[in-house]
N, C-alpha and C positions, 0 to 999 in steps of 0.2 A: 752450447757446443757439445757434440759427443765425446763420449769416451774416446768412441775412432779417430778423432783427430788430433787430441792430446795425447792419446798415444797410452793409453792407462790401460785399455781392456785386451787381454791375449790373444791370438789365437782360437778357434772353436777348432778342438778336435773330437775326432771318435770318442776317443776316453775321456774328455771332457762331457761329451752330449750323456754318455751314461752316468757320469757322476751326476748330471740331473735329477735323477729317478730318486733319489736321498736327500736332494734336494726344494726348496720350497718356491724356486728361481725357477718360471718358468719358461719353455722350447719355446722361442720366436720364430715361426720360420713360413718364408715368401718363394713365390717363383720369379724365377728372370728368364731370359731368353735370348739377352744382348747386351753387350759390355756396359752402354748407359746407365740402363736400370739397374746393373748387378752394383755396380759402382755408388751411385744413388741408395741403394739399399746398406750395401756394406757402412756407406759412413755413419747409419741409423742403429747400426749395432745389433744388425740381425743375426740370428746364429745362425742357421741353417739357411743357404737359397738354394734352392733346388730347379734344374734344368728339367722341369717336367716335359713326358709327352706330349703332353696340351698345350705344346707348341704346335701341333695338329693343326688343331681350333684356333686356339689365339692368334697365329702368326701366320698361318700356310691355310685357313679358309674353310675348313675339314671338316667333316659333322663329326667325326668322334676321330680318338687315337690313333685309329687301325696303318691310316695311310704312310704314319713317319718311322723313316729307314734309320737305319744304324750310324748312316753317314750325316744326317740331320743331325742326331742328336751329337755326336764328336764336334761338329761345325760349332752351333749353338753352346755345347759346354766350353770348348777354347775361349768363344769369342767372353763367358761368363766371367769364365775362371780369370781371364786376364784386366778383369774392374775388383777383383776381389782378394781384401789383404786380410778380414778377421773371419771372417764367416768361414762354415764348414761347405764348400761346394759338394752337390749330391748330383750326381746325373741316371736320370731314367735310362734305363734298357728297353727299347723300344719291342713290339709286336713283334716273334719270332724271332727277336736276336737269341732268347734263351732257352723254349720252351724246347726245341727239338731236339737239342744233347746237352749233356755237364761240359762237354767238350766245346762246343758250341758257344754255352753260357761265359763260361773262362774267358776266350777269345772276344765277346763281344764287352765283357766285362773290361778285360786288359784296354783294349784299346780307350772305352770313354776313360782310362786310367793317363795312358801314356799319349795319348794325340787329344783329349778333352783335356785331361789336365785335372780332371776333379780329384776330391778326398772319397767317396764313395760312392756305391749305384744304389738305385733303389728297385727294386723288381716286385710285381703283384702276383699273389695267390699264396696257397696255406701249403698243408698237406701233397699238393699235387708238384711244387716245385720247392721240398724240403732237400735233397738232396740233394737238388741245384744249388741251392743256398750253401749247404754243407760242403760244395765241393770250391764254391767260390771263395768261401771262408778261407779255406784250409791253403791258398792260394794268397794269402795276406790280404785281398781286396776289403772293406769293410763293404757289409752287405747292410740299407734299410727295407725292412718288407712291407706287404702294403695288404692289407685284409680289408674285407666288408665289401663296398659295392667298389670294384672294381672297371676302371671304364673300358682296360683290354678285352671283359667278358662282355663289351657292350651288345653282342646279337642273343648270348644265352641268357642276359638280363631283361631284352627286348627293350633295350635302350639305358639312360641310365636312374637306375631306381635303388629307392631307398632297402635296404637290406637288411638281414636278421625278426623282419618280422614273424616270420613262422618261427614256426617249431618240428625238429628232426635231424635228419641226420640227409638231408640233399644239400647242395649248393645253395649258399645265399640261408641259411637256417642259420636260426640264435648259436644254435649248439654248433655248428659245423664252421660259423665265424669264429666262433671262442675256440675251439681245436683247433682250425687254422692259424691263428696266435700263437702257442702253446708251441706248436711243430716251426715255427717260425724261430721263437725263442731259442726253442732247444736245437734249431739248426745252425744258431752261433750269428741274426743277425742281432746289428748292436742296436735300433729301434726297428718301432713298427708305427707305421701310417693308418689310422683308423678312418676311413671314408665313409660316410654316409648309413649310418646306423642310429639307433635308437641310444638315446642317451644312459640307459641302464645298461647297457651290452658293450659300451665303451670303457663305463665305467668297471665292471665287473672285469673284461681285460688287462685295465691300468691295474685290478687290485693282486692279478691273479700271475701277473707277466714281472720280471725283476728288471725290466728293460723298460725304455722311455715309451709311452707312446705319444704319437702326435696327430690330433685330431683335427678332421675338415668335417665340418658336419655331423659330429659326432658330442655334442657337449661340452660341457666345462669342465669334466673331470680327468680329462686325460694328462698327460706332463706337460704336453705344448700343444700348439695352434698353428696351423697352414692355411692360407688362403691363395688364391691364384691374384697376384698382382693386379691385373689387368681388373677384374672381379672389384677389388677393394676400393681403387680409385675412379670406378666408373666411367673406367676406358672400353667397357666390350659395346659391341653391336647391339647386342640380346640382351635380356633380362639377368643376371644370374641366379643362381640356386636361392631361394628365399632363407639359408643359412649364412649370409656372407652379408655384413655388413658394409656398406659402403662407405667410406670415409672420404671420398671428394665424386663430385662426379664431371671428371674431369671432358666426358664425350662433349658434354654441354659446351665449355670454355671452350675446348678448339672450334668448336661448331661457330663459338661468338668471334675468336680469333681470327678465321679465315675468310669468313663474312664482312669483319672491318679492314682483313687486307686487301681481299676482294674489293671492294667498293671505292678503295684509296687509289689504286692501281685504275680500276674504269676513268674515276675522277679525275688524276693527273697528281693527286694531294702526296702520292709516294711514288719515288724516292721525293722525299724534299731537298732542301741545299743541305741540312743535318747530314742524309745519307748519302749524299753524292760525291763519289773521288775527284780530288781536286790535282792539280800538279803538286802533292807533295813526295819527296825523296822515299823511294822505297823501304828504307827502314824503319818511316815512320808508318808503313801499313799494317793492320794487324788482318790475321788470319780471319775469314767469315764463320 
C-alpha cells in the first residue's frame, strides 16, 4: 500500500522539489492529461505530474506541440489537478501563449494558475525568454524551464532531434544549452527540464545549476526522471523515443481485450445472465 493512502507522505511543493537538489531522493515525475490517470498516478506517490503540451500528440492526434491553444491546456490542467491530492501539478504554457510579451506570459501564466488549478507552469527555452521567467517570478507563479531539444523549436530543429552535439555558441550548441540553464537559474526558476541531450551535458548542468534538474533523455545524473505516461506503459500508436523504457505494453492488452469483447458480442456469449439487469429495487443498482 502507498504512502498516498495511509496518509504518511506530504504534500510536494515548490520548496519541497528544491530541497531535492541536497537531497539523495530522487524527482519522480510523469505526465497526465485527465483526472484518471492523474489520480492513478498520484496514489503511486509521484511528485511531480505535469500537464504537458504533448497533449498535442498524445491526445489531440498532432505531429508535434505547435497545434495546442491556451484553452487546451486550462481544460486538461483542471480536469488533472482535480485526481491530484500529493503531487506537485505543473502545467505547460503552450505555443505563443508566452513568447510575444512578459505581459502576455503573466496572463497566460495566471490563468493555467486560477482556471487549471496547477502549482506551477513550465515554459521552454534559455536565454531568449530569461526575462519572461523573471517577470513571471516576480509575480509569485513558480516557473519550471525546460532547455536542450525543445519540441516548441520543432521546425528550427527540423523535427525533434537530439541536441548539444556541436559546439558554439548557435542554438542547440553544448555551450549555448548550458548557458541557457544558467539564465534560466538565475532568472528565479525553481527546476529545469533537460530534454534530449547527451549524457555528459546534462550532467555538467545538474553540477553547475543549484536547482533540481529533471531529465528525459538526458541520463542518469540529473535530480529526477520524466517520461511521458503514455510512452512508459505502451499505450502510444508509434514507437517511442529509444530512451524511454517501457514498463507494460499496455497497446497489446486492449488490443486482446477488445478482440474477446468483440467476439463475445458476435457470439451472443455477452451480456450473459451474470450481466444482465434483472427486476431488482433500484437501490440495489450500482453505477456502470
Amino acid at each position: 500500500m502507498s504512502s498516498y493512502q495511509t496518509g504518511v507522505s506530504p504534500p510536494i511543493t515548490v520548496p519541497s522539489v528544491r530541497e531535492r537538489k541536497h537531497s539523495s531522493k530522487k524527482i519522480v515525475a510523469l505526465t497526465a492529461y485527465d483526472y484518471t490517470t492523474a489520480l492513478l498516478l498520484d496514489r503511486e506517490d509521484v511528485d511531480i505530474i505535469l500537464v504537458g503540451d504533448s497533449v498535442a500528440s498524445i491526445v489531440q492526434g498532432e505531429s508535434n506541440t505547435l497545434p495546442v491553444t491556451l484553452d487546451d491546456m486550462v481544460y486538461h490542467c483542471r480536469a488533472v489537478s482535480k485526481g491530484v491530492k500529493r503531487a506537485l501539478v505543473v502545467g505547460d504554457l503552450p505555443f505563443l501563449s508566452y513568447q510575444i510579451s512578459p505581459e502576455d506570459a503573466i496572463r497566460s501564466a495566471g490563468r493555467l494558475l486560477k482556471e487549471g488549478r496547477v502549482g506551477a507552469v513550465k515554459l521552454e527555452g534559455g536565454m531568449a525568454v530569461a526575462d519572461t521567467i523573471k517577470r513571471i517570478v516576480a509575480v509569485d507563479i513558480p516557473v519550471m524551464g525546460h532547455v536542450g531539444l525543445t519540441p516548441q523549436s520543432y521546425h528550427r530543429m527540423g523535427g525533434h532531434k537530439i541536441q548539444g552535439r556541436s559546439h558554439g555558441d548557435e542554438n542547440g550548441s553544448w555551450e549555448r544549452i548550458l548557458e541557457d540553464a544558467l539564465q534560466v537559474e538565475a532568472s528565479g526558476a525553481f527546476a529545469i527540464v533537460i530534454e534530449g541531450v547527451p549524457a555528459d551535458l546534462a550532467t555538467e548542468i545538474t553540477k553547475r545549476v543549484t536547482i533540481p534538474t529533471i531529465g528525459i533523455g538526458a541520463g542518469s545524473q540529473c535530480d529526477g526522471q520524466i517520461l511521458v505516461t503514455h510512452d512508459m506503459l505502451g499505450l502510444g500508436i508509434t514507437d517511442p523515443p529509444r530512451f524511454v523504457k517501457k514498463y507494460l505494453q499496455l497497446s497489446d492488452q486492449i488490443g486482446e481485450a477488445v478482440r474477446n469483447y468483440a467476439e463475445e458480442v458476435r457470439s451472443g456469449a455477452f451480456p450473459s445472465a451474470e450481466h444482465t439487469l434483472t427486476n431488482l429495487p433500484i437501490k440495489q443498482l450500482k453505477r456502470a
